[in-house]
Every structure is written in structure tokens, then in C-alpha cells.
C-alpha positions in Angstrom: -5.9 -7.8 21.4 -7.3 -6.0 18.4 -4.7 -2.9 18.8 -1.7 -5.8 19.3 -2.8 -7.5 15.8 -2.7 -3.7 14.4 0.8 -3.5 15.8 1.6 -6.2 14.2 -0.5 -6.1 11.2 1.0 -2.8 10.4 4.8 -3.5 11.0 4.8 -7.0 8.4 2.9 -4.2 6.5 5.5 -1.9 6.6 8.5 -4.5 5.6 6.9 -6.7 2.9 4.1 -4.6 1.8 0.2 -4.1 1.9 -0.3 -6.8 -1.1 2.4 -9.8 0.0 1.4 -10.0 3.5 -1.6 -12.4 4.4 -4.2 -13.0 7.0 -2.2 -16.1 7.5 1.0 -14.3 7.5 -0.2 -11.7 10.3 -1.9 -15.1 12.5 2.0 -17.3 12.2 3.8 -13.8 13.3 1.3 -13.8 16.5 0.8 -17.4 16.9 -3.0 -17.6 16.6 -5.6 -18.9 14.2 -7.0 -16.6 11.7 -10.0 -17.0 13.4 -9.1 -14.9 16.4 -7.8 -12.4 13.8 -11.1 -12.4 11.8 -13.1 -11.2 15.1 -11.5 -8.4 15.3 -11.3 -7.2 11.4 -13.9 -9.0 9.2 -11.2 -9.1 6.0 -8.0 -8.1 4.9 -9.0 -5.0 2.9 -10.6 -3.7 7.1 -7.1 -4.5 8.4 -5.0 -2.9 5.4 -7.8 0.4 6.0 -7.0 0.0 10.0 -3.0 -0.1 9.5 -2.7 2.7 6.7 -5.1 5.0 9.1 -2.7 3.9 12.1 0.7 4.5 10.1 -0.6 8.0 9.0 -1.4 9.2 12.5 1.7 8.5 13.5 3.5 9.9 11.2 1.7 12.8 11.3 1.7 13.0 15.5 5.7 12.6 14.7 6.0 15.9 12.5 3.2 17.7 14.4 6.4 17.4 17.6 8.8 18.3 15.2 6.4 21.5 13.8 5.9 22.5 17.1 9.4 23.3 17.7 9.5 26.2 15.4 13.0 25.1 14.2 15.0 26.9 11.1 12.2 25.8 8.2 14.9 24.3 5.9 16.6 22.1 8.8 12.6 21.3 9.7 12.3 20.2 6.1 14.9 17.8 6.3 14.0 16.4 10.1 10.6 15.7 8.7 11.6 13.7 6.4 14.3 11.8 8.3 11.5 11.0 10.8 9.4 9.8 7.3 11.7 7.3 5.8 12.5 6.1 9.4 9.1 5.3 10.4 8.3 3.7 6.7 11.3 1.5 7.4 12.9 3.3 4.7 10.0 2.4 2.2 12.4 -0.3 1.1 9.1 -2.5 0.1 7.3 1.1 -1.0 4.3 0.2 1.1 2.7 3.6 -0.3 3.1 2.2 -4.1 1.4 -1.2 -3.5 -1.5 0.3 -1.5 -2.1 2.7 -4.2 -1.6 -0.3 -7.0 -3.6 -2.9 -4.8 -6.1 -0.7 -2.6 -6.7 2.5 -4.9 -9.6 3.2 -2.7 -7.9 3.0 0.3 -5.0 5.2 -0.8 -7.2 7.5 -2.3 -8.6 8.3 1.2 -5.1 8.5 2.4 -3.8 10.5 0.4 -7.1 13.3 0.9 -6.1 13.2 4.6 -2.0 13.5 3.4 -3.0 16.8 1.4 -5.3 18.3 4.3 -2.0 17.9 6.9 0.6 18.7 4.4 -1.2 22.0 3.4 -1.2 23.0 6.7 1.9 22.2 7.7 4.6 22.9 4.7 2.3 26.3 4.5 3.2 27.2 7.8 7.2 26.5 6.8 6.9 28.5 4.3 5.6 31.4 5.3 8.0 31.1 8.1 10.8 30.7 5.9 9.7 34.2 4.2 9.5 35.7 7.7 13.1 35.1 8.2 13.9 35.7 5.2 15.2 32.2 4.3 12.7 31.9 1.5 12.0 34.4 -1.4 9.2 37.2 -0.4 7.2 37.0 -3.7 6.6 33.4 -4.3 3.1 32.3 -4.0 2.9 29.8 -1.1 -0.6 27.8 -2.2 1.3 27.5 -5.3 4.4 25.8 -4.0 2.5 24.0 -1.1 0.6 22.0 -3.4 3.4 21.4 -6.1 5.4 20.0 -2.9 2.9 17.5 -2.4 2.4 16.8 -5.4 6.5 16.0 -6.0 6.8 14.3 -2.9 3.7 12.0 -3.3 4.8 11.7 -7.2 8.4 10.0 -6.5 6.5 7.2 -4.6 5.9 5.8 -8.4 8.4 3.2 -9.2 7.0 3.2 -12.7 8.9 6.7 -12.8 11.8 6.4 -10.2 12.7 2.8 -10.0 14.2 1.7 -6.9 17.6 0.2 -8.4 18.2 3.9 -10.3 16.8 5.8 -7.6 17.5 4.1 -4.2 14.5 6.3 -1.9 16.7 7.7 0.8 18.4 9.4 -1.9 15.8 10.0 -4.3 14.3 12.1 -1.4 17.4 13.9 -0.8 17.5 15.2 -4.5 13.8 16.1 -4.5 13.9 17.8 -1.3 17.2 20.2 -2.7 15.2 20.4 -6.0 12.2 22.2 -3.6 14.4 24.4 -1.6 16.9 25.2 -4.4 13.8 26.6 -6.2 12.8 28.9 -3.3 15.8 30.1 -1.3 17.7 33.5 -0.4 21.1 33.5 -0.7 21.1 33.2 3.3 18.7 30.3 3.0 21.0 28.7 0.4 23.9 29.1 3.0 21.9 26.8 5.4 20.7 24.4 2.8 25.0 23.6 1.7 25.7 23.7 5.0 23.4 20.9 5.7 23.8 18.8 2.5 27.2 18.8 3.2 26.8 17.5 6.6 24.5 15.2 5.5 27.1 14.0 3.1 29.7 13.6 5.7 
């Protein structure tokens, strides 16, 4: 019961956001008091912790199958975050945005575990992108690791990037060119049109 109210919890999460979705909201969607919801997480602050912990491990089980495939790093770059926006619904309610507004803790925590995976994992792209010579030999990879997740985390603010000037399917279309642009070979920029204008068709 108490992983089928995460389900749940975590989904009316995901589509109206951490802050407009109630404890009474999660009981109506699985027709049962709040009292049955309340023996399982003692407030709504334990259930928002719960979901956010539960969305990130499976985001991060997602593009830990899509890593281990070893696939052109620039095409990788681009699956990853198709799988992203598809398992955020889009991020049409920016879920990420109201848990940092609403929960700062919360987020704060999130976003420490968000930094230790992405390190790993965009690291690993990019020194594999060097390797085949995709990506420029002399740029320093800590250095653009951590200004990737800092961009990537940063356009999540709708203070800065407004939804209705910058829908977020597009808005991570730009910043992921803006990343690669910055760091291809011309055979890596080959790749790169190649799949914008796919992506564009």
C-alpha cells in the first residue's frame, strides 16, 4: 500500500506540482481517507521527501541504461534528455521549481545527490567524446562538467526563462546546442546538425 500511494503521490506530483497537490488530493485519486494515507507517511513534507527521492532514482536508473550503452556521446546527450522531459511529463507544472520555491530543504538534498550522478556521468561523456575525437582535446572536463550542471539545473528558474518565452522542451534544445556548440570538433559539429536537423524534422 505505502509504495501504491508513492505511485500515486508522485505522478499528481509530477502534473500539478509538489505545492498544489494535497493530502486530500492524493486520498480522492486513490479513494481512501487521509487517515490510511497518514499511516504510512506522518505529513506531507515525508511524502513530497519520499516522491522527489523516488522520481530521482528513476531518472537516474533510466540514464544509468542509456550510459551503459556507450552510444556516440553527443546522440547520448540528447537521449538523456529525451528520457528527462518524458519522465517529468515534460515539466509542464516545473515540479523541480516549486520544490525548490516550497521545500528548499528538500531540493537542496536533491540537488547534492543530482551533482554526485551528473559528475559522474556527463564526465564520463566527455572524456569519451575527446576519445573519439568528437569533443576538443584541451578543454578541461571538471570545468565543463560542473558548468553543465549548473546551466541545466539554472534554466529550471522561471524567474529567468519563463515558460510562455521559453516553452521547456525547447528551452532545453537551445541549452543543450549552447553546451555542445561550445565544445565540438568539426566532426562532432557534423553529428550535432545532423541531429538538430532531424530533430527539427
Amino acid at each position: 500500500m505505502k509504495n501504491k500511494i508513492l505511485d500515486t503521490a508522485t505522478e499528481l506530483f509530477l502534473n500539478q506540482g509538489f505545492k498544489s497537490i494535497t493530502m486530500d488530493d492524493i486520498a480522492k485519486e486513490m479513494g481512501m481517507s487521509k487517515k490510511t494515507i497518514y499511516s504510512h507517511y506522518s505529513n506531507k513534507e515525508a511524502i513530497v521527501t519520499a516522491s522527489a527521492e523516488h522520481l530521482f532514482q528513476n531518472i537516474c536508473g533510466g540514464m544509468d541504461h542509456i550510459c551503459a550503452r556507450k552510444a556516440n556521446p553527443i546522440e547520448e546527450l540528447y537521449d538523456i534528455k529525451k528520457y528527462v522531459l518524458e519522465h517529468l511529463k515534460g515539466e509542464h507544472t516545473s515540479p523541480m521549481y516549486q520544490l525548490q520555491k516550497y521545500y528548499p530543504k528538500i531540493h537542496q538534498s536533491m540537488r547534492k545527490g543530482q551533482y554526485d550522478y551528473m559528475q559522474s556521468c556527463v564526465t564520463d561523456n566527455l572524456q569519451r567524446g575527446i576519445e573519439q575525437a568528437l569533443f576538443i582535446s584541451d578543454i578541461n572536463v571538471q570545468f565543463v562538467a560542473r558548468v553543465y550542471f549548473i546551466g541545466i539545473t539554472g534554466i529550471k528558474d522561471e524567474s529567468i526563462f519563463p515558460p510562455s518565452d521559453f516553452p521547456i522542451s525547447e528551452l532545453h534544445d537551445m541549452y543543450l546546442e549552447y553546451h555542445i556548440r561550445g565544445i565540438v570538433t568539426p566532426k562532432g559539429r557534423k553529428i550535432l546538425n545532423k541531429l538538430i536537423k532531424s530533430n527539427h524534422n
